[in-house]
C-alpha positions as YAML, in Angstrom:
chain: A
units: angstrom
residues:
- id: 1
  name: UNK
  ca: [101.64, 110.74, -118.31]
- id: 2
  name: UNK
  ca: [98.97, 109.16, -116.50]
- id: 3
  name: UNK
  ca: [99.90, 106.43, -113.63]
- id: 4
  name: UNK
  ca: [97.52, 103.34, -113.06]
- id: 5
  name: UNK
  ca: [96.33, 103.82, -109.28]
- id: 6
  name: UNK
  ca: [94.91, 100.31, -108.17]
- id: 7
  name: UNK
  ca: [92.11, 100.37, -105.41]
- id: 8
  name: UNK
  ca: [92.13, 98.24, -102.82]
- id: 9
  name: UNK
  ca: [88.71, 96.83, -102.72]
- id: 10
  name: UNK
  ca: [86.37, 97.49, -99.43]
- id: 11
  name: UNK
  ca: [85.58, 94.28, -97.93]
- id: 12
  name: UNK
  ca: [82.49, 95.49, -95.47]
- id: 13
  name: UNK
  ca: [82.53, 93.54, -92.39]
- id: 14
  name: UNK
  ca: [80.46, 90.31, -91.52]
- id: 15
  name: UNK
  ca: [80.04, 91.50, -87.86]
- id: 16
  name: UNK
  ca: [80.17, 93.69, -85.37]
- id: 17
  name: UNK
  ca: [79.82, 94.06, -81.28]
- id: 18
  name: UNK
  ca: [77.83, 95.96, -79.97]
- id: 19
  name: UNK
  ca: [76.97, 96.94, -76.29]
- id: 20
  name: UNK
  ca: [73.40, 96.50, -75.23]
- id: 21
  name: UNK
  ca: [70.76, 97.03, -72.27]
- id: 22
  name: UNK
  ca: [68.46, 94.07, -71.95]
- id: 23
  name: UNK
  ca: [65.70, 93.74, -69.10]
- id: 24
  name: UNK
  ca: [65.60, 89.79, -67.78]
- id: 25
  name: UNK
  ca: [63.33, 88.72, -64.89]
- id: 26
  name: UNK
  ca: [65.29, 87.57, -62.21]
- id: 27
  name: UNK
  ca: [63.94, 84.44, -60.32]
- id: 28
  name: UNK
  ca: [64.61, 84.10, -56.57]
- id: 29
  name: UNK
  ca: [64.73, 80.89, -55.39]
- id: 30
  name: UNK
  ca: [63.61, 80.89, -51.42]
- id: 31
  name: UNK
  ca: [63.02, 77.04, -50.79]
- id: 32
  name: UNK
  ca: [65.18, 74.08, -53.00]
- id: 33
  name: UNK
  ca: [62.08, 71.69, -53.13]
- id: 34
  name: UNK
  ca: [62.01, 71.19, -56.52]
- id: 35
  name: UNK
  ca: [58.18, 70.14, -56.91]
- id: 36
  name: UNK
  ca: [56.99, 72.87, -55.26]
- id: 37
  name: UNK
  ca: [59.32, 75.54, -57.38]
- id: 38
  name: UNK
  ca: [57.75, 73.57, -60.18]
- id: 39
  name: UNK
  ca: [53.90, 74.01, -59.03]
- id: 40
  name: UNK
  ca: [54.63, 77.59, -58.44]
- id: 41
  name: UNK
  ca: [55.86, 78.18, -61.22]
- id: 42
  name: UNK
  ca: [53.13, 77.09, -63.15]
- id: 43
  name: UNK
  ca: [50.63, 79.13, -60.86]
- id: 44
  name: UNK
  ca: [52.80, 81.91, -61.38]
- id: 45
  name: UNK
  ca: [52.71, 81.60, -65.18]
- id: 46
  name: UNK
  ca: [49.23, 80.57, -65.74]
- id: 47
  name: UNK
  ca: [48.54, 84.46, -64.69]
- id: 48
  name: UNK
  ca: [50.08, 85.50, -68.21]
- id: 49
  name: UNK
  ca: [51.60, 82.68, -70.11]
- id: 50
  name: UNK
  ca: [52.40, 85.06, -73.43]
- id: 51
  name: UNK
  ca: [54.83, 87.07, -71.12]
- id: 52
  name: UNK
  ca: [56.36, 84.27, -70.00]
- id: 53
  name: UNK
  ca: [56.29, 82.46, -73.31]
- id: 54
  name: UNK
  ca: [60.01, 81.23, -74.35]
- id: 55
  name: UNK
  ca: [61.12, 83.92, -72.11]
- id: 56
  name: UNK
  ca: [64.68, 84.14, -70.84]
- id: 57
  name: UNK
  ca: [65.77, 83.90, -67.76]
- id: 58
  name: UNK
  ca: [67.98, 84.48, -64.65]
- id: 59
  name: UNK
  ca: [67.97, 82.08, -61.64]
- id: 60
  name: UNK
  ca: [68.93, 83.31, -58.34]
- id: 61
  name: UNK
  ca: [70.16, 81.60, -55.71]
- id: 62
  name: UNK
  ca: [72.44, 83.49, -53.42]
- id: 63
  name: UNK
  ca: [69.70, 82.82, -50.67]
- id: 64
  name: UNK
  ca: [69.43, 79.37, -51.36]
- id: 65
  name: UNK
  ca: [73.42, 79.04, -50.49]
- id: 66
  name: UNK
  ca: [73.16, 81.61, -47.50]
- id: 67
  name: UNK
  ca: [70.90, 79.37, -45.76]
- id: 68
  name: UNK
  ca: [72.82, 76.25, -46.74]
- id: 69
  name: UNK
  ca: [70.38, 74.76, -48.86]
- id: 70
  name: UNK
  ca: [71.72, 72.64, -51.40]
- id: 71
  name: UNK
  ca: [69.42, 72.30, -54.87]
- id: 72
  name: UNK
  ca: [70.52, 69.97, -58.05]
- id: 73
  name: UNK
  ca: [71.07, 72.52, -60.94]
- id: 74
  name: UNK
  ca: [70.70, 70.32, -63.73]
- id: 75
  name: UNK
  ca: [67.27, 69.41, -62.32]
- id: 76
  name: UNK
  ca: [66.18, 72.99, -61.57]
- id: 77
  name: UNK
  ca: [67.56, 73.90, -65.40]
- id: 78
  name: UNK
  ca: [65.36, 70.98, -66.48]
- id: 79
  name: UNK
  ca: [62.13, 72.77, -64.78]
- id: 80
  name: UNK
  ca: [62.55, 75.78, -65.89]
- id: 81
  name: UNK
  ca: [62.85, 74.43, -69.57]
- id: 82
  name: UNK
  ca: [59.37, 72.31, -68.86]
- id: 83
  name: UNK
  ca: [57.86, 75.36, -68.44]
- id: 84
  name: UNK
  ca: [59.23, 77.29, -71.19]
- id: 85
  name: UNK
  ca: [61.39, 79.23, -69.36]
- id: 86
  name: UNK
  ca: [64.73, 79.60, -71.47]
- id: 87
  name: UNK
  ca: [68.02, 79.80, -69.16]
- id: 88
  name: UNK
  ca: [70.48, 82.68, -69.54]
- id: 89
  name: UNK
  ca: [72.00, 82.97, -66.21]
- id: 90
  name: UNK
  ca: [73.07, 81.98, -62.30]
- id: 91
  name: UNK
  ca: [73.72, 84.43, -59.86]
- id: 92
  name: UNK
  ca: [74.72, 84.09, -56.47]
- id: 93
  name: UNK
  ca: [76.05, 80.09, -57.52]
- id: 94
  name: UNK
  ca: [79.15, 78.22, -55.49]
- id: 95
  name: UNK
  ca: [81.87, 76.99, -57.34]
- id: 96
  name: UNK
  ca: [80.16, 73.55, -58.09]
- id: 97
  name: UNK
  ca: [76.68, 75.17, -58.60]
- id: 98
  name: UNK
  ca: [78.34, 77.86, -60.86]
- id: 99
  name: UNK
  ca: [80.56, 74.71, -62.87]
- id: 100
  name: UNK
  ca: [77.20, 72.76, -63.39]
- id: 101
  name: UNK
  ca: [75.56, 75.95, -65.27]
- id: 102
  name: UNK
  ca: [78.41, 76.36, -67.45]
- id: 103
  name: UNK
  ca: [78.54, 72.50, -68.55]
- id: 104
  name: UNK
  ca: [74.72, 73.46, -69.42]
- id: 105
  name: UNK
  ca: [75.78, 76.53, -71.49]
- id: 106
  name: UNK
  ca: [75.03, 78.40, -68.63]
- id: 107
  name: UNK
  ca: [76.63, 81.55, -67.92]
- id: 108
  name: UNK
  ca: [77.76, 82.76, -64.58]
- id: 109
  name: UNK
  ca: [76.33, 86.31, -63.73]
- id: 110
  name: UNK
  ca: [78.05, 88.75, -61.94]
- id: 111
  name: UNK
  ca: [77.34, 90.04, -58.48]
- id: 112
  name: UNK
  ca: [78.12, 93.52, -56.57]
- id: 113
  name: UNK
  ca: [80.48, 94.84, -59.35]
- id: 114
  name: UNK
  ca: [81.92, 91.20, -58.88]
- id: 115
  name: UNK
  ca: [83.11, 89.25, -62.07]
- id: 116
  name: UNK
  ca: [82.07, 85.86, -62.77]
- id: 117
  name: UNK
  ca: [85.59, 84.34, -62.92]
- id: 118
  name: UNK
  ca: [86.19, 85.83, -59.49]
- id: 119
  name: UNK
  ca: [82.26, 84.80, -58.44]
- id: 120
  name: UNK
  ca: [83.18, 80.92, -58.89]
- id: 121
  name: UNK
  ca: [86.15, 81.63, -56.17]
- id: 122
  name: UNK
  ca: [85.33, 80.72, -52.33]
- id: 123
  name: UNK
  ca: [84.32, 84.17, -50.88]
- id: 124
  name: UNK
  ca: [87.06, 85.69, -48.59]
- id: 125
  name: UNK
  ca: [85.34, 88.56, -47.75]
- id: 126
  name: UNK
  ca: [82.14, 89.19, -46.70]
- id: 127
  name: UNK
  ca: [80.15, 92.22, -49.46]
- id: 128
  name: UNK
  ca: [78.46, 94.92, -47.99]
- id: 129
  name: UNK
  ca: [74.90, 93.83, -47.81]
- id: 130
  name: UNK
  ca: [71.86, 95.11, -49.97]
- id: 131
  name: UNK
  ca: [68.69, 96.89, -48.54]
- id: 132
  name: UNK
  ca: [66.07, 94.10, -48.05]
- id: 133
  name: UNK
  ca: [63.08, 95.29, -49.93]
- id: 134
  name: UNK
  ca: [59.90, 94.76, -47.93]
- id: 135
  name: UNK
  ca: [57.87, 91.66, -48.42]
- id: 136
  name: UNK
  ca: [55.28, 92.11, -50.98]
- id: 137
  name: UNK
  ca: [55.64, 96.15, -51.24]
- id: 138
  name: UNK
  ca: [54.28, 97.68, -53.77]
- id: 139
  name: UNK
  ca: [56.89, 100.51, -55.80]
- id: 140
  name: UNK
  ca: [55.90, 102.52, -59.15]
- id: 141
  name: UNK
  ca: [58.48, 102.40, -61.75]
- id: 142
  name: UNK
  ca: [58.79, 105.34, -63.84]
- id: 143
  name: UNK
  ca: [60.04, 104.86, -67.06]
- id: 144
  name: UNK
  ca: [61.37, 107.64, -69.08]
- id: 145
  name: UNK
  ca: [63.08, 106.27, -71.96]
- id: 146
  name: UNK
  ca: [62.44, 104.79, -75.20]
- id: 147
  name: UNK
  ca: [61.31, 100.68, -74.59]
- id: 148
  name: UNK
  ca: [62.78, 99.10, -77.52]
- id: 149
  name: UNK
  ca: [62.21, 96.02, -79.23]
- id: 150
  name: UNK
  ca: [63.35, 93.41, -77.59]
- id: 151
  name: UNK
  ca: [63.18, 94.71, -73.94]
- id: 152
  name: UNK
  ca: [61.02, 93.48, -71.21]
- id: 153
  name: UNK
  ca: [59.97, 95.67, -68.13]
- id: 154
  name: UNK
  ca: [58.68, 94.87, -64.91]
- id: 155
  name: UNK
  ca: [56.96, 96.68, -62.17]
- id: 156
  name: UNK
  ca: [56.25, 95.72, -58.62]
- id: 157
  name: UNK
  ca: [53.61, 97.80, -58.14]
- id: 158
  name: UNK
  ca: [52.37, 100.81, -61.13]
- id: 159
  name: UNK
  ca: [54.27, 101.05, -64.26]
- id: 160
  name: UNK
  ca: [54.31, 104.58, -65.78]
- id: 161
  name: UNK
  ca: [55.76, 105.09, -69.12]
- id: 162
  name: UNK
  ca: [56.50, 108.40, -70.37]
- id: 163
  name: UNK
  ca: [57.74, 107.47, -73.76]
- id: 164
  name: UNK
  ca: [56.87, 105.03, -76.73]
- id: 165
  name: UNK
  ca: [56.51, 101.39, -76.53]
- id: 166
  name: UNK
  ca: [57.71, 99.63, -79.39]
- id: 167
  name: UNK
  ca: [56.96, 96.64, -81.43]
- id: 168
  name: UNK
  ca: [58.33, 93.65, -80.10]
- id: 169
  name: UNK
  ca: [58.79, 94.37, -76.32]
- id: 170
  name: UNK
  ca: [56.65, 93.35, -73.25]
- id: 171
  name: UNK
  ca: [55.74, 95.79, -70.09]
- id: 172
  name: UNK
  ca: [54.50, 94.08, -67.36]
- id: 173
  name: UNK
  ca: [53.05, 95.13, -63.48]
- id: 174
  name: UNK
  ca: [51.49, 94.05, -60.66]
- id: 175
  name: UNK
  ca: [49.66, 96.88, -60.54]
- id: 176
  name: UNK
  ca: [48.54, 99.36, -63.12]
- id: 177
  name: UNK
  ca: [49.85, 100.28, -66.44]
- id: 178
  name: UNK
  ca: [49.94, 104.02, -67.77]
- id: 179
  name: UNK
  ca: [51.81, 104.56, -70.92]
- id: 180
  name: UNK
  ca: [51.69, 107.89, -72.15]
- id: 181
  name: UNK
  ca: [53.13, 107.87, -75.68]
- id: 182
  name: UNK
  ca: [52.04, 105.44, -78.02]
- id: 183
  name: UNK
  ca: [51.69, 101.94, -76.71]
- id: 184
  name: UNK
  ca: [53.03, 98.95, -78.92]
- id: 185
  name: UNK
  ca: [54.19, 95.53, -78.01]
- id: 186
  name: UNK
  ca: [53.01, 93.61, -75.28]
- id: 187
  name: UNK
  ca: [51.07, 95.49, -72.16]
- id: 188
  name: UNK
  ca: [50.13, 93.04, -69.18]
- id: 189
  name: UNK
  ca: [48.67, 94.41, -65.87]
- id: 190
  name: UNK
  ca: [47.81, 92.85, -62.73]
- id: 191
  name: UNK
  ca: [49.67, 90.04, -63.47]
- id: 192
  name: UNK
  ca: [49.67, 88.90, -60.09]
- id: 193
  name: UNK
  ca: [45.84, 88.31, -60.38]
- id: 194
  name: UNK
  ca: [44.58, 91.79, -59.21]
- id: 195
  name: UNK
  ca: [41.67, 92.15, -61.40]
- id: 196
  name: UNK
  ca: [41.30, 95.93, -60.43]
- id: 197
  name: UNK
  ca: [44.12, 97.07, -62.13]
- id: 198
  name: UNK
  ca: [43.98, 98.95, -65.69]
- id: 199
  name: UNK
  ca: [45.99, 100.03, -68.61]
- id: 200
  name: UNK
  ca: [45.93, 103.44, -69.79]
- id: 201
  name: UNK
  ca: [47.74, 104.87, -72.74]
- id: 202
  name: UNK
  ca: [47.38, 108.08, -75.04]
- id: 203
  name: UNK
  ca: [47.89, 105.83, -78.28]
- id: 204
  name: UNK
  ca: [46.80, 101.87, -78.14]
- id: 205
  name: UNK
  ca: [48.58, 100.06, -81.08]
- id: 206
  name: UNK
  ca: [48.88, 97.08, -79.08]
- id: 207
  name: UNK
  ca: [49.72, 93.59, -79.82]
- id: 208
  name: UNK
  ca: [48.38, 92.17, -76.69]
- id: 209
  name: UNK
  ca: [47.00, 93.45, -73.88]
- id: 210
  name: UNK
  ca: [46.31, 91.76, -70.78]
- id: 211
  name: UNK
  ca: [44.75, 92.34, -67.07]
- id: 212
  name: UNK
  ca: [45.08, 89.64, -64.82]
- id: 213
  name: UNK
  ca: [45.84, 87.19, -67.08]
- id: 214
  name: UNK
  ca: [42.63, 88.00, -69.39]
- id: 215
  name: UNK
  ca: [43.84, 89.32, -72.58]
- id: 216
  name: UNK
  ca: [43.33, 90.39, -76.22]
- id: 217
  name: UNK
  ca: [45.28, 90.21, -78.95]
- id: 218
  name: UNK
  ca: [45.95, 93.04, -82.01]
- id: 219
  name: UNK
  ca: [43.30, 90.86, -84.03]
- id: 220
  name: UNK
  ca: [40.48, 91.43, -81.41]
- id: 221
  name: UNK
  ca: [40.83, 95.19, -81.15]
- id: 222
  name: UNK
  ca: [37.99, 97.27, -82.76]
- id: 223
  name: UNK
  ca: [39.12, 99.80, -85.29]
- id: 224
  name: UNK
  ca: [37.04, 102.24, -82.93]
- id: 225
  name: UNK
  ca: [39.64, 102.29, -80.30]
- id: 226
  name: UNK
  ca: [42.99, 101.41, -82.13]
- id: 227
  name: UNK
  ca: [45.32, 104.91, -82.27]
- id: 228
  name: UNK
  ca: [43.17, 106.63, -79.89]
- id: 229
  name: UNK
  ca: [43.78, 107.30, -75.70]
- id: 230
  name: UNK
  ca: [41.72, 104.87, -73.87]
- id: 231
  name: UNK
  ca: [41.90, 102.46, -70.55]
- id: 232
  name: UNK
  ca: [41.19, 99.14, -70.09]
- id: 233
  name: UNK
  ca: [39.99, 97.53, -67.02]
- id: 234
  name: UNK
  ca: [38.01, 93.57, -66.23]
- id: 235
  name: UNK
  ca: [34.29, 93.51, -66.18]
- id: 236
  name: UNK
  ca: [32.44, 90.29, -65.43]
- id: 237
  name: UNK
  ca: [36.17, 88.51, -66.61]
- id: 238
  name: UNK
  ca: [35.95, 90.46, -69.81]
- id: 239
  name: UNK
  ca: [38.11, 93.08, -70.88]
- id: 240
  name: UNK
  ca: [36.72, 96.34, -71.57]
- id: 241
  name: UNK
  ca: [38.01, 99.25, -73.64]
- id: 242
  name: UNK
  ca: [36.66, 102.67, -73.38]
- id: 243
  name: UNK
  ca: [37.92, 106.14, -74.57]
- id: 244
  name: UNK
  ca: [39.40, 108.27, -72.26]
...
C-alpha cells in the first residue's frame, strides 16, 4: 500500500543580511567657512579625481562642535554633492546637526563604542579622549588581507600590501605604494602631490594607476608590462613603467 507523501515546495529566499567591512574616507572638518571647505575641496580632489569620483563619504565634525563653531548641514551636504562626493554619514553631530542629516537620508555614525540613538542625546559625560595624531605625520599601513571589491584603502604615508588587490577596489597613499601580490583595481600614489613617490607590485593588472594625480588607465598599458613585477614612478610629468 503505497501512501501519497506531498512536498512542500522550497521557496528560496529573495534576501539576505549580511555583515560587511567597508573602508570610507572620513572628512574632518577644522574651519565651518563653507567657501573655503568648498575650494579645498576641489584642490584636494583635483590631485586624483577618479578616486574621489562618486565616492562615499563620512563628514566629521566633532571638532567643529568642540570649538563651538556652528556650520549649516544642509549647505555643507549640498557641497559635498557639487563635488561628487556622495554622503553616507555624520559623526561627532549635536542633536540638531545630527536631526538635519537624517531629514537628508543621512545616517548618524557612531562614536567611541557609542550608538547613534544615544549620540543625538546631550553628552553627560565627558569620553576618554583619543591620541592626537601629529600634524601631517607620515605612518605606513600594512595591509595583510585580501582587498576586495568594493573596498577603498588609505594610507597616510606608504601603503604596503601583502596580498591581492581585486577588481573593483581603490588603494590610495600619500606616499608610496608596494603591493606584493597581484595588483588589480585602482592604485593611486602621492596623492597629495608628491611626485617622488612610486608604485611597485609583483603582478600589474591594473585598471588605473596614478602618481600624483598623473595617471593611466588599463587601455594605456603596454602588453610588455601587464602581469609582470614592475614600478612606476613621474618623469618629466609622465608616468613611467619599468620592470623590476
Amino acid at each position: 500500500m503505497s501512501t501519497d507523501t506531498k512536498k512542500t515546495p522550497y521557496n528560496p529566499p529573495v534576501l539576505e543580511f549580511k555583515s560587511c567591512t567597508l573602508s570610507v574616507p572620513a572628512l574632518v572638518l577644522f574651519s565651518n567657512d563653507l567657501p573655503v571647505i568648498k575650494q579645498q575641496l576641489q584642490e584636494k580632489i583635483s590631485l586624483a579625481p577618479e578616486f574621489f569620483k562618486n565616492s562615499p563619504i563620512v563628514f566629521d565634525i566633532r571638532e567643529l562642535n568642540k570649538n563651538e563653531l556652528d556650520i549649516d548641514i544642509p549647505a555643507l551636504v549640498k557641497i559635498l554633492r557639487s563635488q561628487g562626493l556622495l554622503s553616507i554619514g555624520i559623526r561627532g553631530g549635536n542633536a540638531q546637526q545630527n536631526r538635519q542629516a537624517i531629514e537628508l537620508g543621512i545616517p548618524v555614525q557612531a562614536m567611541h563604542g557609542v550608538s547613534a540613538s544615544e549620540s543625538a542625546k546631550p553628552k553627560t559625560i565627558t569620553p576618554i579622549p583619543e591620541p592626537e595624531a601629529k600634524a601631517n605625520e607620515p605612518s605606513t599601513l600594512l595591509i595583510t588581507q585580501p582587498i576586495r571589491s568594493g573596498q577603498r584603502v588609505y594610507a597616510h604615508g606608504d601603503l604596503i600590501i601583502l596580498a591581492p588587490v581585486s577588481s573593483g577596489t581603490e588603494i590610495m597613499a600619500q606616499g608610496n605604494i608596494h603591493v606584493y601580490a597581484p595588483l588589480r583595481g585602482r592604485a593611486l600614489a602621492g596623492v597629495q602631490g608628491d611626485t617622488k613617490a612610486r608604485i611597485f607590485c609583483s603582478d600589474l593588472q591594473a585598471e588605473l594607476i596614478s602618481i600624483a594625480g598623473i595617471y593611466k588607465i588599463s587601455e594605456d598599458l603596454n602588453d610588455e608590462v601587464r602581469n609582470k613585477p614592475v614600478q612606476i614612478y613621474l618623469q618629466d610629468n609622465t608616468l613611467v613603467i619599468k620592470d623590476l
